[in-house]
N, C-alpha and C positions, 0 to 999 in steps of 0.2 A: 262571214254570214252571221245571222240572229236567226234564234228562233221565235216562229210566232206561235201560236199559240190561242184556236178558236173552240170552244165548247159551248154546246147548248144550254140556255137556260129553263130547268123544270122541263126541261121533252118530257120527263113520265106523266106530270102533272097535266100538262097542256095536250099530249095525246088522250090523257083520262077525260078531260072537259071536251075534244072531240067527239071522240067514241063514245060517250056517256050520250053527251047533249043535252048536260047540267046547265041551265040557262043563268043558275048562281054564279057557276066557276066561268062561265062564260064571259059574263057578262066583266069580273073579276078580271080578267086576262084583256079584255080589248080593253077595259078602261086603264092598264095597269099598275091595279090596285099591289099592296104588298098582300101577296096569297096565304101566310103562316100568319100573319098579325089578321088580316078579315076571318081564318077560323077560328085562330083565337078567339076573337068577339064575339063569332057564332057559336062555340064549342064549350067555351067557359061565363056565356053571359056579361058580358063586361064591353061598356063602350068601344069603341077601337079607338078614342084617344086615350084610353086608361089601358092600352095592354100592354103588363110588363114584357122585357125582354125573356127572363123565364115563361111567361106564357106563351109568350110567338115560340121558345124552343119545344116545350110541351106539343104545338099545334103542329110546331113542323113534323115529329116524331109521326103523328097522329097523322097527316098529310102525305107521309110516306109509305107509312105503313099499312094506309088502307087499301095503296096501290098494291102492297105483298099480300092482302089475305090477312093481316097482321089478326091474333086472338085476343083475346081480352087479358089472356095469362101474359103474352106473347107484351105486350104493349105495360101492363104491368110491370113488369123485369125490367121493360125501357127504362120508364120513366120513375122506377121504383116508387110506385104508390099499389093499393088492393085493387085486388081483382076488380071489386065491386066500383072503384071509383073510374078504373080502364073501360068496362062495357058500359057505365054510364056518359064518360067520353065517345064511346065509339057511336052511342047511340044520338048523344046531341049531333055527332057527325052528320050520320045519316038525315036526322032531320033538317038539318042544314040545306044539304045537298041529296034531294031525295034522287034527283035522277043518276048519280053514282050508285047510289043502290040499287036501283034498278036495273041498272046495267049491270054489276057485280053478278047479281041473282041468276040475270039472262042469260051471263056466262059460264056459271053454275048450270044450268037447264041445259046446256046445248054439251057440256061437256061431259054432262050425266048420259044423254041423247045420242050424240054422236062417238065419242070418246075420243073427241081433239077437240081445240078450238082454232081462229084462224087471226089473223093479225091483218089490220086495215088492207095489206097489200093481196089477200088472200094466203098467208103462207102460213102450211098446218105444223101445229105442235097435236102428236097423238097423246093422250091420257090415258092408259092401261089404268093408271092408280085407280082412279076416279072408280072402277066396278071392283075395286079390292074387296075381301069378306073381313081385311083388317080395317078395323076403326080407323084408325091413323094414319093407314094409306090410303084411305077411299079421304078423311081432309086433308091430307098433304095432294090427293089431286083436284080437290075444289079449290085450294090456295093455289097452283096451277093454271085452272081455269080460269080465275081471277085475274090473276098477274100478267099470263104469258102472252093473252092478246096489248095489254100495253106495253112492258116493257119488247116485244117479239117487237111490236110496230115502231117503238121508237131506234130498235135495231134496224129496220130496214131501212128507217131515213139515214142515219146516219151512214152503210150503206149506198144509199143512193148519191147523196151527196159526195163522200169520196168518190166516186165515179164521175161526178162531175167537176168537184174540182181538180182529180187528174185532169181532165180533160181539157179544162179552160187553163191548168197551167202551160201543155205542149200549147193549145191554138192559138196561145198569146205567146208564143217562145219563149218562154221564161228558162234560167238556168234553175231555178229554184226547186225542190223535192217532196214530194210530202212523204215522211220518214215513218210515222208511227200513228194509229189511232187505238185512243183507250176509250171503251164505251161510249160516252158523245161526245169525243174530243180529239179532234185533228191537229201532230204538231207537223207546221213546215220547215224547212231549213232552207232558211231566206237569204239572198244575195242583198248589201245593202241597200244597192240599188232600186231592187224590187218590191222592197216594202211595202210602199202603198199600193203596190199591184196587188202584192197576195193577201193583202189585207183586205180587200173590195171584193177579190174572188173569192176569198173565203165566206166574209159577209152575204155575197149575192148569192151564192150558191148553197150554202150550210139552210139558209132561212128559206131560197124556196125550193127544196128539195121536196116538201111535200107542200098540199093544200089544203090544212087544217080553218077550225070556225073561227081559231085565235091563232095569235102571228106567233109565229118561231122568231125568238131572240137568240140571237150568237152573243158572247161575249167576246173579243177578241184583245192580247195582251203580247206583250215580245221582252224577247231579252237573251242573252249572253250564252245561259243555262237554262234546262226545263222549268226549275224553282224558281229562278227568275220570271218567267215567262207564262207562269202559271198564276 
């Protein structure tokens, strides 16, 4: 046997250009643009054929971290620069991609409102924080409310997707397993025969586990050992 070895590419990101219905990030993702080096451009003012590789890592930070709720302090310690220079990034963000913001906020409102939010599939995370009399527990549940509808939703696909490619491995008889998944990443424990079988079922299945406005990319890789195959 080999293992293979499929994970998603950016689900947090590409659920957030969903959910949002940032017409920027959108538009980013169906053309397959690189998403860290366009914010960079956007974020730092500088062509996107002048954007150093230190700034696409700058952008990714900033790209990840606005999926967490990240603060201005919070993103400062990242990327060890001032406070003042972190909420001035955060805010070319936002204007960047105003409809992230708007969505952020929305999910802020409803979490203030209802005291959960829900993740594309409908599935509720409760916020008690969120009405705390503590400062730092009533923002550690707007960071909450932020996050948990994307990263919650991109839990569900993958999820979903295990479920089916169980499925399509018994209905195509394969001897093959699926042994482990970490966050969004399925490994198999592949016969060698079966290779290109569980390589397509992985693919067909991982990608359309859900139906978002931009496409789910799987990555798919094999080898000997996880490290290998990773």
């Amino acid at each position: 046997c080999v293992f293979i070895d499929a994970d998603y590419s950016q689900i947090e990101l590409r659920v957030l250009a969903h959910m949002s219905g940032d017409e920027r990030l959108i538009e980013a993702y169906r053309s397959a643009q690189d998403i860290h080096a366009l914010t960079a451009s956007q974020v730092f003012h500088v062509p996107l054929e002048e954007v150093t590789p230190q700034l696409r890592r700058n952008a990714k930070a900033v790209n990840f971290g606005i999926v967490y709720g990240i603060s201005a302090f919070g993103l400062s310690e990242d990327l060890s620069i001032s406070r003042k220079e972190a909420m001035e990034y955060i805010e070319h963000y936002f204007n960047a991609y105003p409809g992230i913001k708007a969505f952020l906020d929305r999910m802020v409102e409803q979490g203030h409102t209802n005291e959960y939010v829900t993740t594309m599939f409908g599935r509720r995370r409760p916020i008690p924080e969120i009405k705390s009399s503590n400062y730092m527990q009533r923002q550690f549940g707007e960071r909450i409310a932020m996050n948990s509808p994307i990263q919650g939703s991109a839990a569900d696909i993958i999820k979903i997707a295990m479920i089916n490619v169980s499925r399509a491995l018994k209905d195509n008889n394969l001897k093959s397993k699926m042994i482990l998944q970490v966050h969004d990443e399925l490994l198999i424990e592949t016969y060698e025969d079966e290779v290109d079988a569980v390589r397509q079922i992985l693919i067909d299945n991982m990608a359309n586990a859900a139906s978002l406005r931009v496409p789910l990319e799987v990555d798919v890789k094999e080898g000997h050992d996880w490290l290998e195959a990773h």
